[in-house]
TIKOLTOR-840621 format. One record per residue (C-alpha): residue in one letter; residue number from 1; x, y, z. Coordinates in steps of 0.001 Angstrom, whole numbers, plus 500000, padded with zeros to 6 digits. Example, Ala and Ser with C-alpha at 12.3 -4.5 7.8 and 13.67 -1.06 7.14 Angstrom:
REM residues 2
@rest A; nr 1; X 512300; Y 495500; Z 507800
@rest S; nr 2; X 513670; Y 498940; Z 507140
This chain:
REM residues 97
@rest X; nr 1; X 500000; Y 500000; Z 500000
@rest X; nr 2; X 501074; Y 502971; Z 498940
@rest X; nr 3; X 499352; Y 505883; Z 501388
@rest X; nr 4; X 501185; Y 508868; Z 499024
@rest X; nr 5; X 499555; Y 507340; Z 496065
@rest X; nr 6; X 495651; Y 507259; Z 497321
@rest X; nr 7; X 495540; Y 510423; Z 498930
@rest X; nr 8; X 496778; Y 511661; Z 495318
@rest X; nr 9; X 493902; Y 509314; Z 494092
@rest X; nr 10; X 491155; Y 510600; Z 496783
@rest X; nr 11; X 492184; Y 514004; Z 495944
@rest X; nr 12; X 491862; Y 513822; Z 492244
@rest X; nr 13; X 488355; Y 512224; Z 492784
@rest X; nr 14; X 487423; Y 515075; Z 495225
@rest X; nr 15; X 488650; Y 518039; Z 493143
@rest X; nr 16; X 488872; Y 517239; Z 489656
@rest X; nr 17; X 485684; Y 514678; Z 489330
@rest X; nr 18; X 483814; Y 516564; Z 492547
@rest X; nr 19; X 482935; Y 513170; Z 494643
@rest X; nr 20; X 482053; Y 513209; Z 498397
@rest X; nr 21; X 484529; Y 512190; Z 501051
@rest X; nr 22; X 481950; Y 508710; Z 501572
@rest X; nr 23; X 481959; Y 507988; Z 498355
@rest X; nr 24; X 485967; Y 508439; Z 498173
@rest X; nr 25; X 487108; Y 505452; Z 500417
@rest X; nr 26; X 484261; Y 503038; Z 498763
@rest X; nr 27; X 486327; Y 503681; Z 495723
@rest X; nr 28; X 490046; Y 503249; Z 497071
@rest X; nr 29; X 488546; Y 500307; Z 498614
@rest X; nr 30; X 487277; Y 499092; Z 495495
@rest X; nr 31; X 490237; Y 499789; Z 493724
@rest X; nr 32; X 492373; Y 497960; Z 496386
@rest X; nr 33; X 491025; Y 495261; Z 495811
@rest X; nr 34; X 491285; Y 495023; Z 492311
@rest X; nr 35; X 495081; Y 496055; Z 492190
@rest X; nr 36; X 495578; Y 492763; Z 494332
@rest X; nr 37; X 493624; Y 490550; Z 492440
@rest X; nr 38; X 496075; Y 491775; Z 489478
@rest X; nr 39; X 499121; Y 490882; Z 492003
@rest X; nr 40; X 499762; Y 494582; Z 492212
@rest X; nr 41; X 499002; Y 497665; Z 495053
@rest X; nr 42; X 497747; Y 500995; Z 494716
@rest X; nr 43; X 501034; Y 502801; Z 493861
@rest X; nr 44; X 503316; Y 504097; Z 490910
@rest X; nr 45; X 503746; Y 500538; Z 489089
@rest X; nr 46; X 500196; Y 499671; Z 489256
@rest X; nr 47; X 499045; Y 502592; Z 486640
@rest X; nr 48; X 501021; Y 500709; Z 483731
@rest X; nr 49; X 498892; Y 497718; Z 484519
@rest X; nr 50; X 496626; Y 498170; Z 481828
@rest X; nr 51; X 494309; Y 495320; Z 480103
@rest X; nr 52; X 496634; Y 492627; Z 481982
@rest X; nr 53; X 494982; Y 492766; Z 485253
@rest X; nr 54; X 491279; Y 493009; Z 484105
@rest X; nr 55; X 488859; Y 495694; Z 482440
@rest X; nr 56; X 487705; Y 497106; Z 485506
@rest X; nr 57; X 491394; Y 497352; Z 486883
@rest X; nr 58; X 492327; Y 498723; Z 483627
@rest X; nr 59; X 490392; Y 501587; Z 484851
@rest X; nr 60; X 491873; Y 501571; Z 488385
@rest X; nr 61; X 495078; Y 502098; Z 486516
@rest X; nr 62; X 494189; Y 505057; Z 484421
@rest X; nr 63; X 492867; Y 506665; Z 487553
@rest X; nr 64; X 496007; Y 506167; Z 489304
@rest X; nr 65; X 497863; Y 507490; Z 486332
@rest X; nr 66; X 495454; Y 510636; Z 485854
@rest X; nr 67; X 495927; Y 511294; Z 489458
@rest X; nr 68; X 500043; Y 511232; Z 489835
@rest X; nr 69; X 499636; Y 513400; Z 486178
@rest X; nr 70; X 500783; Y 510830; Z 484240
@rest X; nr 71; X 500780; Y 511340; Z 480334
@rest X; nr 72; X 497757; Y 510448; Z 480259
@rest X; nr 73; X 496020; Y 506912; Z 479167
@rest X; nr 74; X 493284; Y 505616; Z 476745
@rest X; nr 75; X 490617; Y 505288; Z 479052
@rest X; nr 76; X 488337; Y 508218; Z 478548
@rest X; nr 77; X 486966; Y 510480; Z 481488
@rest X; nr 78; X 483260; Y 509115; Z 481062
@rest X; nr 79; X 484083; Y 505599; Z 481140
@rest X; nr 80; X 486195; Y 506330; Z 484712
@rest X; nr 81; X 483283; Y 508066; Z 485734
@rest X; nr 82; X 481110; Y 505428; Z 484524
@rest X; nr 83; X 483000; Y 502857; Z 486523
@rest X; nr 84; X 482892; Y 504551; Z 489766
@rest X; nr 85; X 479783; Y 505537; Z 489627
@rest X; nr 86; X 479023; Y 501664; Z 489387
@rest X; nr 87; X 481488; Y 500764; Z 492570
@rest X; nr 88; X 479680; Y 503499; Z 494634
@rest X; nr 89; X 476129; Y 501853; Z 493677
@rest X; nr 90; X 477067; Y 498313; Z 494056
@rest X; nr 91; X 479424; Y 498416; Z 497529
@rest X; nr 92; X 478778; Y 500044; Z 500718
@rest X; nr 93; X 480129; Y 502902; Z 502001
@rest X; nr 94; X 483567; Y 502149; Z 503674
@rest X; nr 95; X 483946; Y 506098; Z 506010
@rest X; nr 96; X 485317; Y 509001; Z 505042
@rest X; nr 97; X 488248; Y 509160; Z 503082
């Protein structure tokens, strides 16, 4: 676990995409989990994961590389949106993040 990385990652959901503090740790927690499925964590290696550790990780990944201002990746801003939008409906809230 990388702590630097997911307060980059909560604060990139909270200012650029405008998400509530509740809704913030449902998705690091969500995203945790898929970074280990993958064999990864949440930090710096884990946004070149990509298509190898699953569709919904691949979007994990380009969230983690949006939020360290990465180049940039090929997953578009509605389908992140999209995908945590679907985390926050389908798992309960985890606490402020």
């Amino acid at each position: 676990m990388n702590a630097i990385v997911e307060a980059k990652v909560g604060d990139y959901l909270r200012n650029r995409l405008h998400y509530r503090a509740y809704d913030i740790g449902t998705v690091v927690e969500c995203m945790r989990a898929l970074a280990g499925v993958g064999g990864n964590e949440v930090d710096e290696p884990f946004r070149f994961a990509g298509l190898g550790a699953g569709p919904e990780a691949r979007i994990a990944a380009g969230l983690v590389d949006l939020a360290l201002l990465g180049g940039g990746c090929e997953t578009s801003e509605y389908a992140i949106r999209a995908q945590v939008n679907d985390w926050i409906r389908r798992h309960r809230r985890k606490g402020a993040y």
